[in-house]
C-alpha positions as CSV (number, residue, x, y, z in Angstrom):
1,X,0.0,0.0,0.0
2,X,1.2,3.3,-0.6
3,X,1.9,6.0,1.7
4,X,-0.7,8.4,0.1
5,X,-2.7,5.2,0.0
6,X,-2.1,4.6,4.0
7,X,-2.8,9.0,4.6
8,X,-5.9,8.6,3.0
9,X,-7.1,5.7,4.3
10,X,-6.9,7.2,7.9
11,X,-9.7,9.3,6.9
12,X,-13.2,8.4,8.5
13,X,-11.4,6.5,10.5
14,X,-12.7,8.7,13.6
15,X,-9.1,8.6,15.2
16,X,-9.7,9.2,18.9
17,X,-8.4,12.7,19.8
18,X,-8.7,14.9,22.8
19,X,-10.9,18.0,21.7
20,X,-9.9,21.9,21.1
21,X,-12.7,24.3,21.7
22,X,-13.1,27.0,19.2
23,X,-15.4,29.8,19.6
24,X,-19.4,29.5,18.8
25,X,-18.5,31.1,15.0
26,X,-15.2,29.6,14.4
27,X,-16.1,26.6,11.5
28,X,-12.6,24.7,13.4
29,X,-14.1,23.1,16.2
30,X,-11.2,20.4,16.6
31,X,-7.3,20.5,15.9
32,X,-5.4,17.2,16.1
33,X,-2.2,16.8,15.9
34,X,0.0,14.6,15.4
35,X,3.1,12.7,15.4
36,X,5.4,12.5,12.9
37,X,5.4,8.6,11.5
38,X,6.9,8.4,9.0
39,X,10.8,7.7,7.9
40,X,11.8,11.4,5.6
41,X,12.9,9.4,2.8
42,X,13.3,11.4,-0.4
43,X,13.9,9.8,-3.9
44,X,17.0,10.1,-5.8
45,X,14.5,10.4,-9.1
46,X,13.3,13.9,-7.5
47,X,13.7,16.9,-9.9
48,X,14.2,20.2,-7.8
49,X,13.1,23.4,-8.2
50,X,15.3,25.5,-10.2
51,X,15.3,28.8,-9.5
52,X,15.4,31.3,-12.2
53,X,17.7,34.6,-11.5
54,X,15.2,37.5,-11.7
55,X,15.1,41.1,-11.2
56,X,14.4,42.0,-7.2
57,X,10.7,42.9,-6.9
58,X,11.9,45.7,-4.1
59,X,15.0,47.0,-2.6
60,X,14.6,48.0,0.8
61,X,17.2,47.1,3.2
62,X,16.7,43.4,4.9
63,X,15.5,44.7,8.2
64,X,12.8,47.0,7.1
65,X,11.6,44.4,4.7
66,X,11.2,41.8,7.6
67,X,9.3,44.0,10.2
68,X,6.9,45.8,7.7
69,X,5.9,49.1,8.7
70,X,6.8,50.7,11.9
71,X,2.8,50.8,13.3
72,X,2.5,47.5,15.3
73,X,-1.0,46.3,15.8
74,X,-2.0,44.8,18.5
75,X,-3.2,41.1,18.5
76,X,-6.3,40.5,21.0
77,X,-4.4,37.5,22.5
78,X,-7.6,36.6,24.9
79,X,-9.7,36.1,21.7
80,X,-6.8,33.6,20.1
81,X,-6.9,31.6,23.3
82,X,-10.7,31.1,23.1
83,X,-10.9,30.3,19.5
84,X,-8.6,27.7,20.3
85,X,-5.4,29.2,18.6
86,X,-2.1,29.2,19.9
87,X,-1.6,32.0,22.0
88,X,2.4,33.2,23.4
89,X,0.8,34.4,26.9
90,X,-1.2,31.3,27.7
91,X,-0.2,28.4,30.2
92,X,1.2,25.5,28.7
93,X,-1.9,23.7,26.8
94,X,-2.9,20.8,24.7
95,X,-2.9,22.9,21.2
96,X,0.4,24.1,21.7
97,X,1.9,21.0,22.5
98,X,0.3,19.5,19.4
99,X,1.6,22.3,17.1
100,X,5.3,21.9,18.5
101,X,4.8,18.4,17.3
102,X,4.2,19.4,13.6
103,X,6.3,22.3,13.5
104,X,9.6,20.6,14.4
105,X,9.9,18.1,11.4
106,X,9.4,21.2,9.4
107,X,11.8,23.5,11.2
108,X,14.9,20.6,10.6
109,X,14.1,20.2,7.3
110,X,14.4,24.0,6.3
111,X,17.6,24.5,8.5
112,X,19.2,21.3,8.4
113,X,18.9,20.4,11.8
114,X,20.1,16.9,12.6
115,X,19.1,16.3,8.6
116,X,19.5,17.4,5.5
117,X,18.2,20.5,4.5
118,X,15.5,21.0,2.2
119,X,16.0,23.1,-1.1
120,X,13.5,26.2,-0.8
121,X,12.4,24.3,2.7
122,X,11.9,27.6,4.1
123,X,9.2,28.0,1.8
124,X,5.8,26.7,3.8
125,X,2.8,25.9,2.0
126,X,-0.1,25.2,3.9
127,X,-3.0,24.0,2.1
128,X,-6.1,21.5,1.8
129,X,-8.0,19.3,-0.9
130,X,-11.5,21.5,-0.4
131,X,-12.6,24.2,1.3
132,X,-13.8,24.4,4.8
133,X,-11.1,21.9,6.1
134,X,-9.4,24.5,8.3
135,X,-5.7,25.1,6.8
136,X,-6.2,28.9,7.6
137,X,-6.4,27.7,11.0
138,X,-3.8,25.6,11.2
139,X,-1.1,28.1,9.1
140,X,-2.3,30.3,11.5
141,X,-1.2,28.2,14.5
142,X,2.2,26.9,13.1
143,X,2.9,30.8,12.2
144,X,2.5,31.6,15.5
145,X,3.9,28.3,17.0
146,X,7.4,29.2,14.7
147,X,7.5,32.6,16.1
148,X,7.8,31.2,19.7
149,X,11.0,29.9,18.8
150,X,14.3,31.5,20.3
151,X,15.7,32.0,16.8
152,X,13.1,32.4,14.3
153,X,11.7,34.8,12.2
154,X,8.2,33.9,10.5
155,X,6.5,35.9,7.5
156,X,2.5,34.7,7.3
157,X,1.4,35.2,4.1
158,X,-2.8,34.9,3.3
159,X,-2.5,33.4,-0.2
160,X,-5.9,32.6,-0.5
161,X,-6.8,35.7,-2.0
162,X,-10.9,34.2,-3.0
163,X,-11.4,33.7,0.7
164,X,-8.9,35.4,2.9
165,X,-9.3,34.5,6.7
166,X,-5.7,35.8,8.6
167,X,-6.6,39.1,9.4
168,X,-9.5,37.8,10.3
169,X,-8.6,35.4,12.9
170,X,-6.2,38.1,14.0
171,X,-8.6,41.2,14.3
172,X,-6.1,42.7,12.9
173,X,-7.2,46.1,9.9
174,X,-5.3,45.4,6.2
175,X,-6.2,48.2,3.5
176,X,-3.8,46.1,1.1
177,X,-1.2,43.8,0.9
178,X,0.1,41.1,-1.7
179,X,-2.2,41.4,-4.5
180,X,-1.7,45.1,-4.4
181,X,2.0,44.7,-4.2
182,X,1.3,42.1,-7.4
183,X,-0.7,44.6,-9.3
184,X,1.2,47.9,-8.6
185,X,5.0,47.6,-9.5
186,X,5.2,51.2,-7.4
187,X,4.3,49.6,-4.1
188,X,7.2,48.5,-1.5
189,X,6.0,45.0,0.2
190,X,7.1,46.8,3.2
191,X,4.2,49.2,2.3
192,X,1.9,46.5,3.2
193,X,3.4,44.1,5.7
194,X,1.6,44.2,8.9
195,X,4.0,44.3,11.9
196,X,2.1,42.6,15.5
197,X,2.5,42.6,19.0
198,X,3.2,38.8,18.6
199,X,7.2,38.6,19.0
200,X,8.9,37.8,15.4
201,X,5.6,37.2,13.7
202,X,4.7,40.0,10.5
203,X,1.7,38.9,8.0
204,X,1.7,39.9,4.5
205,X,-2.5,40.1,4.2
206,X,-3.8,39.4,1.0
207,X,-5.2,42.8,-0.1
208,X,-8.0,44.2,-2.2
209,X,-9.9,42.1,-4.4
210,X,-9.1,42.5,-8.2
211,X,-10.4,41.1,-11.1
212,X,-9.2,37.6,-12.2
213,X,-6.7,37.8,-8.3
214,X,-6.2,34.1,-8.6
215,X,-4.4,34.3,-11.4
216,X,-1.8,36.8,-10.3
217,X,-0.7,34.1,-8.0
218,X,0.4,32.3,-11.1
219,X,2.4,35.5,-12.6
220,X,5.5,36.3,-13.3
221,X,5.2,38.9,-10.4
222,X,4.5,36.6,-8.1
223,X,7.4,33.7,-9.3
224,X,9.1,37.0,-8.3
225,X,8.5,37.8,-5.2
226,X,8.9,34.4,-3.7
227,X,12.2,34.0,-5.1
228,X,13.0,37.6,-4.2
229,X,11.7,36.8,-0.2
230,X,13.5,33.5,0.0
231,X,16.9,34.6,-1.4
232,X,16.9,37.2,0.5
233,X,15.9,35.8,3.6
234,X,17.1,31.9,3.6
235,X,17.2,32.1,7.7
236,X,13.5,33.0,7.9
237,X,10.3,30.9,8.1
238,X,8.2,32.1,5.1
239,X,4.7,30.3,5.6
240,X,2.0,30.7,2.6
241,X,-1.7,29.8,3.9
242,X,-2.9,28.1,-0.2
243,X,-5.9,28.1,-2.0
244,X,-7.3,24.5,-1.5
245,X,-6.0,22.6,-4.5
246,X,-8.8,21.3,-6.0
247,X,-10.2,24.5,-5.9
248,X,-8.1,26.7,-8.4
249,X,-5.1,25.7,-10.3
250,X,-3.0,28.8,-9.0
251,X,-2.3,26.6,-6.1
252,X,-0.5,24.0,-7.9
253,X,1.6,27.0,-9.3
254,X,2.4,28.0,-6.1
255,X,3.4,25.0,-4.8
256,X,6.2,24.5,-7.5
257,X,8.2,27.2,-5.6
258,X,7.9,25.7,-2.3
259,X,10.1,23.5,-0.6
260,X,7.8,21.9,2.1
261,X,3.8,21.4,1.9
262,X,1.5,20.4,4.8
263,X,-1.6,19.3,3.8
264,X,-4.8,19.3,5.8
265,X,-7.5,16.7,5.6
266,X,-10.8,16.8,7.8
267,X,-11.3,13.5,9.2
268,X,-14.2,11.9,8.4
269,X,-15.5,13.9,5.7
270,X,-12.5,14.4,2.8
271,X,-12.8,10.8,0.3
272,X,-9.8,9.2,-0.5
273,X,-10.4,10.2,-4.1
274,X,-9.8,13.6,-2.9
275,X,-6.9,13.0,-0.8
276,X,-5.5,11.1,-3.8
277,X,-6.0,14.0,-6.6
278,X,-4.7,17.1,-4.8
279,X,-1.7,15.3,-4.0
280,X,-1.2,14.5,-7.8
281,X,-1.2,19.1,-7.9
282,X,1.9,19.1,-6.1
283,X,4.0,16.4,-6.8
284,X,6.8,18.7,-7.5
285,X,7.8,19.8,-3.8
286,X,10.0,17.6,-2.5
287,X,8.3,17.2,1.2
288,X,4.6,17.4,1.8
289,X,3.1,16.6,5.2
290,X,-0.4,15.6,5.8
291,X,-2.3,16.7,9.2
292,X,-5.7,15.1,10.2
293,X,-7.9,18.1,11.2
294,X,-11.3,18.1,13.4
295,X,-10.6,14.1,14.2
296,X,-13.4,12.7,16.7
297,X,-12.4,12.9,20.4
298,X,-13.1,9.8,22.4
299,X,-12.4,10.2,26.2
300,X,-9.3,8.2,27.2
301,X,-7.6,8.5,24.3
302,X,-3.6,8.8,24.4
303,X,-2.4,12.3,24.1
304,X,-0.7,12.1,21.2
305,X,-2.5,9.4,19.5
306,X,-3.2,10.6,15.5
307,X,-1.6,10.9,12.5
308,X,1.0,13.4,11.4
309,X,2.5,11.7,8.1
310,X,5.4,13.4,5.5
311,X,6.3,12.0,2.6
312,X,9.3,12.6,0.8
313,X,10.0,12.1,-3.0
């Protein structure tokens, strides 16, 4: 059986899982995580992603890039906490625990700790097979997760420019951000990166809506930007929260420039069938990671009993 065979196959399976209370309007009621358990094997037939040398998109110094502009907002930490998001000033709980789980695998693999580092593996892509399977949640909590380390940096970046939910989930005010930057060569990204209370965390909002906005995630101007942002900062954590795959093609675009993907599949509801074809979008990143979101809680279960599966290729 394969291993995308085996990740699918989990789903519906109702894997027991402690449960993590959202608030009354947030569509995530549950978040498992889980262990990674699989061996990071990566095959020798694997063509990388070849970066083509480009013009820089902007060229403001490093620093000013990085922390966006100088207004900080404020993040209502005390909303985070109750929508079940991981929040910096909170006691130790089980959400936070669970997303130090996932995020370490991901962490060695883009900076070579105690393995081989992935090409581009700074590059994040969080995504899903359909809507509504709560990847914007779960960016949202590795993001945040990342920026609790001692030594890291993290850039969120709401990619899903149909249905952005970031600032959102933040409460956080975004008059534009990256498809403005797309659309208006003029525009410094630093114009439009949002800078927050949250220690080492900036989000890059997705911006106004434009005619045909999807696609500019499959322009030149964006194949730009990412290559610009991850040359230019190889020592930071740049997380993209996707379209779902099988809902635009621009996501399959996107991925190509990545050098990690976690996927998220709602338990019990995603088919195999669907598991099976988004993976087919993205078979060009050299790691993708699947999570099990919104599993069924059973009382009793094992803490960290689930499934947190990677692949390599």
């Amino acid at each position: 059986m394969s291993i995308i065979e085996k990740a699918a196959g989990k789903i519906g399976s109702g894997v027991p899982r402690p449960v993590t209370q959202s608030s009354d309007t947030d569509p995530v009621k549950e978040t498992s995580l889980i262990e990674d358990a699989l061996n990071k094997q990566r095959s020798s037939q694997a063509t990388p992603f070849v970066a083509t040398p480009v013009e820089p998109v902007f060229s403001e110094p490093d620093a000013e890039v990085m922390e966006g502009n100088s207004q900080v907002q404020t993040i209502n930490l005390a909303r985070l906490h109750r929508m079940g998001v991981v929040s910096p000033d909170a006691e130790k709980s089980q959400i936070a625990e669970e997303f130090r789980i996932i995020k370490r695998p991901l962490i060695a693999n883009a900076f070579g700790q105690g393995t081989a580092r992935v090409k581009n593996g700074n590059l994040i892509m969080v995504t899903s097979s359909l809507p509504g399977e709560g990847k914007s949640f779960c960016a949202l909590n590795l993001a945040i997760s990342m920026a609790m380390e001692m030594d890291r940096t993290v850039l969120l970046i709401d990619a899903d420019v149909a249905k952005p939910r970031i600032p959102e989930y933040l409460g956080i005010h975004a008059d534009k951000g990256l498809l403005d930057v797309l659309q208006d060569k003029d525009l410094k990204l630093s114009d439009v990166m949002i800078r927050t209370d949250i220690a080492k965390l900036t989000v890059l909002p997705a911006g106004r809506t434009y005619k045909r906005a999807t696609e500019l995630l499959a322009s030149a101007a964006m194949t730009r930007l990412i290559e610009d942002i991850g040359n230019r900062y190889p020592d930071r954590i740049i997380l993209f929260d996707s379209p779902p795959l099988l809902a635009t093609s621009e996501s399959s675009v996107l991925a190509t420039h990545m050098g990690q993907i976690v996927m998220v599949v709602e338990a019990e509801k995603t088919s195999q069938d669907a598991v099976r074809e988004a993976l087919s979008h993205i078979q060009s990143c050299e790691v993708v990671s699947m999570l099990l979101n919104k599993t069924t809680p059973t009382p009793g279960a094992d803490y960290y009993y689930g499934y947190y599966g990677s692949y390599g290729k």
